[in-house]
C-alpha positions in Angstrom: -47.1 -84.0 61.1 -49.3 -80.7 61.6 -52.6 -80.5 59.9 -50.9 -77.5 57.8 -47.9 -80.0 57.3 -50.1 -82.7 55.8 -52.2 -80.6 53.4 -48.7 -79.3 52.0 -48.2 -82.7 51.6 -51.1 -83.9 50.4 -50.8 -81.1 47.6 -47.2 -82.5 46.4 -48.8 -86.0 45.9 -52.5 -83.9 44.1 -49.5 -82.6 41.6 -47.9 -86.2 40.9 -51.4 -87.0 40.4 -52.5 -84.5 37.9 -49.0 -84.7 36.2 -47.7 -81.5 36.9 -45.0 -83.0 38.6 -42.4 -86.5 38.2 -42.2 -88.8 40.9 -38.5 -87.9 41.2 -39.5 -84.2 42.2 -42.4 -85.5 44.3 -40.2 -87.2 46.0 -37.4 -84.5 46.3 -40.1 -81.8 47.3 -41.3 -84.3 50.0 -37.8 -84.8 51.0 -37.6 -81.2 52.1 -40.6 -81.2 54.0 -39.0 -84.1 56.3 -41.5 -86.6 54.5 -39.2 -89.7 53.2 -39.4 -93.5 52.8 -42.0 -95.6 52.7 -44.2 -93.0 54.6 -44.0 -90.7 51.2 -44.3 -93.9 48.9 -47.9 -94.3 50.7 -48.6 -90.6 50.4 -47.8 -90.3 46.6 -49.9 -93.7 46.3 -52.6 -92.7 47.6 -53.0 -89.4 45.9 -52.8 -91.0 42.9 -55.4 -93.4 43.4 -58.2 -91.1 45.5 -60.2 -89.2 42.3 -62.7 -86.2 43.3 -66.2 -87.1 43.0 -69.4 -85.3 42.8 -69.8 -82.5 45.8 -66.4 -82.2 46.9 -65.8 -85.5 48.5 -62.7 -88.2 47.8 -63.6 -91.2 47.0 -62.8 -94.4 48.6 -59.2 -95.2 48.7 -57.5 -97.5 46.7 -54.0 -98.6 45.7 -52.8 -98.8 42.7 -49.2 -98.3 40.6 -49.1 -96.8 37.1 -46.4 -96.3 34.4 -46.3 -93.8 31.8 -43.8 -93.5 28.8 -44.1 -92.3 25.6 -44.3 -95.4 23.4 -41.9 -96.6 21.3 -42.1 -95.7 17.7 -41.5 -97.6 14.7 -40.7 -96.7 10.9 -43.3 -97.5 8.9 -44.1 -96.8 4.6 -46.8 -96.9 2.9 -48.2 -96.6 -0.7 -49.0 -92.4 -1.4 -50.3 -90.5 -4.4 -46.9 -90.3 -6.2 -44.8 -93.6 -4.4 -43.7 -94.4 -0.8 -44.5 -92.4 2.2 -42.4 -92.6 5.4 -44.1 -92.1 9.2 -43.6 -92.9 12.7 -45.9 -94.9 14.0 -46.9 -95.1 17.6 -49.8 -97.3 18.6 -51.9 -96.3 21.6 -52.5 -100.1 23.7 -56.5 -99.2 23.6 -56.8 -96.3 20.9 -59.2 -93.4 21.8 -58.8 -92.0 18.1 -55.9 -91.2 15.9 -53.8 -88.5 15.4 -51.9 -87.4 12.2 -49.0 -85.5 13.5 -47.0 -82.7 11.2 -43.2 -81.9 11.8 -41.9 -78.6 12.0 -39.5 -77.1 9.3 -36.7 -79.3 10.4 -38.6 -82.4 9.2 -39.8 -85.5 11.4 -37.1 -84.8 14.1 -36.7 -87.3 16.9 -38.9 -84.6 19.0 -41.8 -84.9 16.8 -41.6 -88.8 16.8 -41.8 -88.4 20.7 -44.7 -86.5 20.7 -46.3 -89.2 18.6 -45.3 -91.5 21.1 -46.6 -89.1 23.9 -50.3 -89.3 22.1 -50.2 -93.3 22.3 -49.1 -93.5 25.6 -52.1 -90.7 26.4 -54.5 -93.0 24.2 -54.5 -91.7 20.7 -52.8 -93.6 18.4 -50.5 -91.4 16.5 -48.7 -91.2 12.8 -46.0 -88.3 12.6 -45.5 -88.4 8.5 -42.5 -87.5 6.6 -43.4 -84.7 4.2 -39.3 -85.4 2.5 -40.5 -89.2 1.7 -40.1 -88.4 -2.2 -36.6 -87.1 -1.1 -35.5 -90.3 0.9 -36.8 -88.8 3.9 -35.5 -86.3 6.6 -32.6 -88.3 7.5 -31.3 -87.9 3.7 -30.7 -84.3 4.6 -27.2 -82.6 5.9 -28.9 -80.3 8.8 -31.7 -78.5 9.5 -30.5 -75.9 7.1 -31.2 -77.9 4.2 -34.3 -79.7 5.5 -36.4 -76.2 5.6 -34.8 -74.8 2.3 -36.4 -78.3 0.0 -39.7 -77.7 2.0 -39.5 -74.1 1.1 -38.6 -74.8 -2.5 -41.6 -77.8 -2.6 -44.0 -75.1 -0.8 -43.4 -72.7 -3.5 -42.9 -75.2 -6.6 -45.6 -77.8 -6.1 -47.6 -76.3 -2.8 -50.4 -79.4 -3.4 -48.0 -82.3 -2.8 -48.1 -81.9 0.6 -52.0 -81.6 0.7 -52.2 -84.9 -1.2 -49.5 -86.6 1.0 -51.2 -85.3 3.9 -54.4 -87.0 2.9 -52.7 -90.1 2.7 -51.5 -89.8 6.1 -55.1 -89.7 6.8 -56.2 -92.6 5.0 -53.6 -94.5 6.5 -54.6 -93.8 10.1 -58.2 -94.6 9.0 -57.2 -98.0 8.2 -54.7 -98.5 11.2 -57.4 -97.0 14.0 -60.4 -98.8 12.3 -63.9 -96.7 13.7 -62.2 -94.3 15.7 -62.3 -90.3 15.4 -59.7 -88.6 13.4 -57.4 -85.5 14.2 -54.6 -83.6 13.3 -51.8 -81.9 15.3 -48.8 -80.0 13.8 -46.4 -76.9 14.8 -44.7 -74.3 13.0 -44.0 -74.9 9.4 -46.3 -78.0 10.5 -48.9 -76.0 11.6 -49.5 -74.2 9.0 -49.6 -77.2 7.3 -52.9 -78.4 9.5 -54.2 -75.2 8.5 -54.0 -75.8 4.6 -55.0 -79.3 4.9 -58.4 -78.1 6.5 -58.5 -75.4 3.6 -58.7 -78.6 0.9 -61.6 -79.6 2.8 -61.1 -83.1 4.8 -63.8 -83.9 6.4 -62.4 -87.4 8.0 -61.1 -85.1 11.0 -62.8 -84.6 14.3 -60.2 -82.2 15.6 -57.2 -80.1 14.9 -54.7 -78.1 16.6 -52.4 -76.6 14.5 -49.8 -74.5 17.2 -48.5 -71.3 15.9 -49.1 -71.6 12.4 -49.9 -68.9 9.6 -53.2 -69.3 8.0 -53.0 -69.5 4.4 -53.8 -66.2 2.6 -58.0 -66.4 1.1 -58.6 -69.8 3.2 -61.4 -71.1 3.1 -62.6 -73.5 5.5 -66.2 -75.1 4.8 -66.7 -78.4 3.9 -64.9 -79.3 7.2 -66.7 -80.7 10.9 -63.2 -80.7 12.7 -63.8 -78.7 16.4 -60.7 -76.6 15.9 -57.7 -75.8 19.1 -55.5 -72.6 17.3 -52.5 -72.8 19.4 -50.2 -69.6 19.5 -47.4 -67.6 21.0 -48.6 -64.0 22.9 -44.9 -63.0 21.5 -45.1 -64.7 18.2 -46.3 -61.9 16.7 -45.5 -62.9 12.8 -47.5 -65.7 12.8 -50.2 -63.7 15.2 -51.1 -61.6 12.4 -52.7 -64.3 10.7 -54.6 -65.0 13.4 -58.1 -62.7 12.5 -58.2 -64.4 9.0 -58.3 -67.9 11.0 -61.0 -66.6 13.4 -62.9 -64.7 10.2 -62.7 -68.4 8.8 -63.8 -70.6 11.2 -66.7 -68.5 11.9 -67.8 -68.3 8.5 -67.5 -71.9 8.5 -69.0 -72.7 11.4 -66.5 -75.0 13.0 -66.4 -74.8 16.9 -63.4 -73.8 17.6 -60.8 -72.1 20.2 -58.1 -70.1 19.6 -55.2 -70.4 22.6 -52.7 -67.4 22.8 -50.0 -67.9 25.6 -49.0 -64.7 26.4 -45.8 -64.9 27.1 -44.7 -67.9 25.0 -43.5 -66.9 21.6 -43.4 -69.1 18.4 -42.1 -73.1 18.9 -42.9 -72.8 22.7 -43.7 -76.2 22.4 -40.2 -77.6 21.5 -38.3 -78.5 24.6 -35.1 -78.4 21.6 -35.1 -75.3 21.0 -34.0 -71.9 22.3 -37.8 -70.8 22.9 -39.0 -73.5 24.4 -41.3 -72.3 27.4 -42.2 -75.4 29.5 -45.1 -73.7 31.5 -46.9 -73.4 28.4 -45.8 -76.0 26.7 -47.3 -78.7 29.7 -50.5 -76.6 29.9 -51.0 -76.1 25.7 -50.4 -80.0 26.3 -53.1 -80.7 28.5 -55.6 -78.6 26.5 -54.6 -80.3 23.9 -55.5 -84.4 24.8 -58.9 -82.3 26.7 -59.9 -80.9 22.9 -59.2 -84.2 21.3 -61.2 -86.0 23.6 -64.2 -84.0 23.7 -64.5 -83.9 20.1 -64.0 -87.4 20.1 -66.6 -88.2 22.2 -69.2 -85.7 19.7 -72.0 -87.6 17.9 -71.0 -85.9 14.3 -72.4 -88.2 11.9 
């Protein structure tokens, strides 16, 4: 193998490493490089266990052999302002923090229970509520159709119910990640959602990312320490012009925040179900995302 041949390589198994890439396709891309067998086994292995240190240089090699799944979710209730609220729970195996996670407008979808389970297995212990409970939940519903048309209806009806269940949600991640910082995720529909919750002032939250969603009209968000991650679409432009009065907000509250715009994404990038689903800024709005939570995380803020 030339020295050219080897750094090509070595940057297939510097992509398994940082998760850009599956095994599989490490594998396959090493395949077609003439790199097979145990000889690319040891090559992905290695990269995987050799971490860059201080002034450029690898550090001792190691083996080692890691899994990664999203973890498996279960069903959980519990008691809420006005009866029994429904979630998916997905513990992390050492929790970082916790993350209250809000569905889209199709309700808590098996997608949104995966990202939940995508957070544990990343270390944050995640609860994706079900903002239908009072109606039996999601699953109660005939299709998507329906789904968005009761949240519509409950949005312009009784818009503080999903405030208060919302604050339940946090509550009960306070008492299942015991000590641990608090955030809040949630797209579309969902991250609007986020958006109002911080509005009503809840200042149990480290962080928040609320991905593409319209900030409510008049928001106000002092009263609030949460570092805030505004996710949106460089296409999206109906939610994007909502995006000053969010930036005129934070500031005026004084919130550290970011706001993300993928250029060429447009609104529910992040959905790998849906038609505008845009995995190249989905992985890296990803990424961003787990960095933001950690670093607020690991704020002094009391």
């Amino acid at each position: 193998m030339t020295e050219m041949q080897k750094y090509l390589a070595e940057e297939v198994a510097e992509d398994l490493a940082d998760g850009i890439i599956t095994r599989r396709e490490a594998m396959r891309r090493l395949g077609l490089m003439g790199v097979t067998g145990a000889t690319a086994s040891a090559l992905l292995a290695a990269g995987a266990a050799v971490p860059a240190v201080a002034g450029g240089k690898r550090g001792r090699r190691r083996s080692s052999e890691t899994s990664w799944a999203p973890v498996a979710r279960e069903s959980i209730t519990w008691n809420g302002p006005r009866g029994t609220l429904m979630g998916a729970w997905a513990p992390a195996t050492k929790a970082r923090g916790g993350v209250l996670v809000i569905h889209e407008n199709r309700g808590l979808t098996e997608h949104i229970r995966i990202v939940a389970g995508r957070f544990a297995a990343s270390g944050w212990s995640a609860l994706a509520i079900d903002l239908l409970s009072e109606e039996g939940g999601t699953g109660t519903f005939e299709d998507e159709a329906a789904v968005a048309a009761r949240l519509s209806q409950i949005s312009a009806t009784t818009p503080g119910r999903f405030i208060e269940d919302m604050k339940s949600g946090v509550s009960e991640l306070k008492r299942r990640v015991r000590g641990r910082p608090l955030a809040a995720i949630g797209f579309c529909f969902g991250g609007g959602m986020v958006w109002q919750l911080l509005a009503s002032r809840e200042p149990r939250l480290e962080a928040a990312a609320p991905f593409y969603g319209p900030f409510p009209e008049g928001g106000n968000l002092k009263g609030n320490r949460a570092d805030v991650l505004g996710v949106y679409g460089g296409l999206d432009s109906r939610v994007n012009a909502t995006r000053e009065a969010a930036r005129a907000a934070l500031d005026a509250a004084r919130l550290k925040h970011e706001l993300l715009t993928f250029t060429e994404a447009d609104h529910a990038f992040f959905n790998e179900t849906g038609a505008r689903f845009n995995p190249i800024a989905a992985t890296e709005a990803w990424r961003r995302t787990l960095n933001w939570f950690d670093d607020a995380g690991d704020h002094d803020h009391h």
